[in-house]
N, C-alpha and C positions, 0 to 999 in steps of 0.2 A: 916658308920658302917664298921670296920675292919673283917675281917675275924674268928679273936677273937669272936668276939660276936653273930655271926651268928651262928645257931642253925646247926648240923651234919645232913647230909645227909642221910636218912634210905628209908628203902624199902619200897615200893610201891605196887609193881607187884609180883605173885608168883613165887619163885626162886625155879626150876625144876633142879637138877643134871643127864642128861643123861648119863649113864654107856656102853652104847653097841650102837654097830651102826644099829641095831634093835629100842631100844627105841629113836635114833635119827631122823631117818627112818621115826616113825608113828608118832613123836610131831613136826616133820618140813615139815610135806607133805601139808597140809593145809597152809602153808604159798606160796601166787602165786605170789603176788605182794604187792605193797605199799611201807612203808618204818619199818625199824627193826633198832635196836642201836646193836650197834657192838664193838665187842673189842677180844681181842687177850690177853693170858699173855704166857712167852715164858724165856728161861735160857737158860744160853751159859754150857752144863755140864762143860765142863773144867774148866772154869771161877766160877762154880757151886763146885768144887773138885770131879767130876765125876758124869757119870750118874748112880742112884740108882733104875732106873728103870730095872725091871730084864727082860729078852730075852723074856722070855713067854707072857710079858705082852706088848711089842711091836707092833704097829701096822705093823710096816714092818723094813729093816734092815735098813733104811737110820735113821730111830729113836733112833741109835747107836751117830750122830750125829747133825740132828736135834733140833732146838731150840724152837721149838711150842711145847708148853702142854695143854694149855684151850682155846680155844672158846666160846664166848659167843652169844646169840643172841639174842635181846630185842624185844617181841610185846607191844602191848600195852596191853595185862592181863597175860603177862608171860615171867618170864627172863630163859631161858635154857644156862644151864653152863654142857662145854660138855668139859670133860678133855681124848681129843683123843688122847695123847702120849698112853695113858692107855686102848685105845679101837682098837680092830684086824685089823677092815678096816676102811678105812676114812670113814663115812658116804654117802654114795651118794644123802641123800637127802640137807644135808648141802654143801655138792661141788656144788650142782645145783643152793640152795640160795647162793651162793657166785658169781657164774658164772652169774646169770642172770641179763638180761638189764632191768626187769621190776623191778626189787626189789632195792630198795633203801637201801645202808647199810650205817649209819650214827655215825659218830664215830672221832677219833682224829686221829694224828700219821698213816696214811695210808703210806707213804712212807716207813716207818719200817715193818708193819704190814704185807703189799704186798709185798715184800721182802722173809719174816721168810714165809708165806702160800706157797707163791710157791715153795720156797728152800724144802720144806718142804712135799710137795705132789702134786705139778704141777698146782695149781689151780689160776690161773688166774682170780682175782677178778675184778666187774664190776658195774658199777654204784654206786659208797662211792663218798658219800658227806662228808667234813671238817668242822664239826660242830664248831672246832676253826676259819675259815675263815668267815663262814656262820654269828657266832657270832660278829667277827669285822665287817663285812658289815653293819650290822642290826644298826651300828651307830659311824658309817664310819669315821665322822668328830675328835671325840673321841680316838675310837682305833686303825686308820691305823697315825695318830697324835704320837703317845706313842711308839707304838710296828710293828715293820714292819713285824713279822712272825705268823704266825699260834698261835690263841691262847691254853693253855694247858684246859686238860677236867676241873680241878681242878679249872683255873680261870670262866670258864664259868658258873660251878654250883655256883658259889660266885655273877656272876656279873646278871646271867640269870633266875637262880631259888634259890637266895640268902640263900643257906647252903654254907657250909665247909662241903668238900668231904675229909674222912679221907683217907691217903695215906700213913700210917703204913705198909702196908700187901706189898707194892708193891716191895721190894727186897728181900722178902719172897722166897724161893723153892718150886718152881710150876712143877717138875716135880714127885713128890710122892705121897700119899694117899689125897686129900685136906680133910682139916679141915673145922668144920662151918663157922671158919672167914675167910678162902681164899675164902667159896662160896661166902659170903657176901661183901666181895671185890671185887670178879670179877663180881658178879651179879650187883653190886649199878654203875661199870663202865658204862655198858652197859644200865641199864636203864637209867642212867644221858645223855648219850649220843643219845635216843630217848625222853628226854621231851625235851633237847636244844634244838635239832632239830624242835619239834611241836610249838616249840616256836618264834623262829627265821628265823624261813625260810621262813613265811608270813611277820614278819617284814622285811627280808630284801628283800624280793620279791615288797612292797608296796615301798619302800625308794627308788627303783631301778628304778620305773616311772617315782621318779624325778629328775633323772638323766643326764645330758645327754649321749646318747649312754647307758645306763642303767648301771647295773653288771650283767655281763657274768652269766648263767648259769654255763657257761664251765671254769669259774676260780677256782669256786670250788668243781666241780662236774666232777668225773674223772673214770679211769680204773687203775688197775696195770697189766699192758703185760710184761709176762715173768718175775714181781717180781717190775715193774719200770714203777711208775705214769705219764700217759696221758689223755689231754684231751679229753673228748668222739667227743666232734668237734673241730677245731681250730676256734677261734673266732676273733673280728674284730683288734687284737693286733698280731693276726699271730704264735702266741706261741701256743706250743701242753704240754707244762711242765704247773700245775698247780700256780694260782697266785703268782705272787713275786712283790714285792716294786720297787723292781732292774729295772725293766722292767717297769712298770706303769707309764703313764705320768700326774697319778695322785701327783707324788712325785718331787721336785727337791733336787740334794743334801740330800738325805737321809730324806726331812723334806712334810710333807703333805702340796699341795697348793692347792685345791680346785679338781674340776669335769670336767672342764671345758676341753676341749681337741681341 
């Protein structure tokens, strides 16, 4: 079945807009640990023809610059879409869930993502799983064969939770008032990127027994320090950069040859 024929990805979970770092505050303090879907939407203003966000409504003056304007953050009975270009102070309860070791944030594009947060407000994110690598693991023989990077969130709701994820909204202006279709854009990212997750992490966690030497945890389970993804431990390959093909002696000549090491 092509992607053509697969039925669109719609909501699930209640999609919450928080406006103030007040209502961020009391809808993210209950979040301690486990795992949450994650995502980021973000504009270069230049590249944008300038930022139309006005002074007053800045959180601080580096948002003269800055390229982050929404946050998402997925539970499982609630997607919070939090457009912080537009709110006075970063949240402190969402810098904690980004910072914390207990909280899993599960999501795509973390190399980008960890990047634009810290440039952005110093936040140094911790514990992001790569729901596109998590995905090729889960059936290893298949998708490290095809594709030797990261897969995108789009193919995963195709191959994982068999919709098409519409991706209209995504070179949209995300720094101005959002509309109900950027919420629902950035809300469906985030949740897509918490059922792949609940999905694929026991498949690849099970496929990993029978392995030998398993799959890492720590191939795709990482930190962004200072903006720039590391392993939370260096694992038995010696590399602290998240998985690559390049490296893997799973692969010769760019082609997959088995497990065996």
């Amino acid at each position: 079945m092509t992607s053509v024929d697969l039925p669109t990805y719609e909501p699930k979970y209640t999609f919450t807009t928080l406006e103030s770092d007040t209502a961020v505050n009391v809808a993210l303090c209950g979040v301690q640990d486990g795992v949450v879907g994650f995502d980021t939407e973000f504009c270069d203003p230049e590249q944008a023809g300038g930022d139309t966000t006005s002074e007053d409504d800045r959180a601080c003056d580096q948002w003269t610059t800055a390229k982050l304007c929404v946050v998402q953050v997925a539970t499982p009975s609630e997607v919070f879409i939090i457009p912080v270009k537009q709110i006075k102070a970063f949240p402190v309860e969402l810098r904690r869930v980004l910072e914390s070791d207990y909280i899993i944030k599960a999501g795509v594009g973390f190399p980008i993502d960890g990047k634009i947060v810290f440039d952005a407000v110093g936040v140094q994110m911790r514990n992001l799983v790569d729901v596109g690598l998590l995905t090729k693991f889960s059936n290893v023989g298949n998708y490290l064969d095809s594709d030797q990077t990261p897969l995108g969130l789009e193919h995963c709701v195709q191959d994982v939770l068999f919709h098409k994820l519409d991706k209209t909204m995504q070179k949209k202006r995300w720094d101005g008032k959002l509309t109900d279709a950027h919420r629902k854009y950035a809300g469906l990212d985030a949740q897509a990127s918490l059922e792949v997750y609940n999905i694929v992490a026991p498949r690849t966690m099970a496929i990993a027994m029978t392995i030998p030497r398993g799959i890492p945890t720590d191939w795709y389970n990482f930190d962004c320090i200072a903006g720039k993804p590391k392993r939370r431990e260096k694992s038995y390959d010696g590399r602290e950069l998240p998985w690559s093909a390049k490296f893997c002696t799973w692969y010769q000549n760019g082609r997959f040859v088995g497990h065996n090491f």
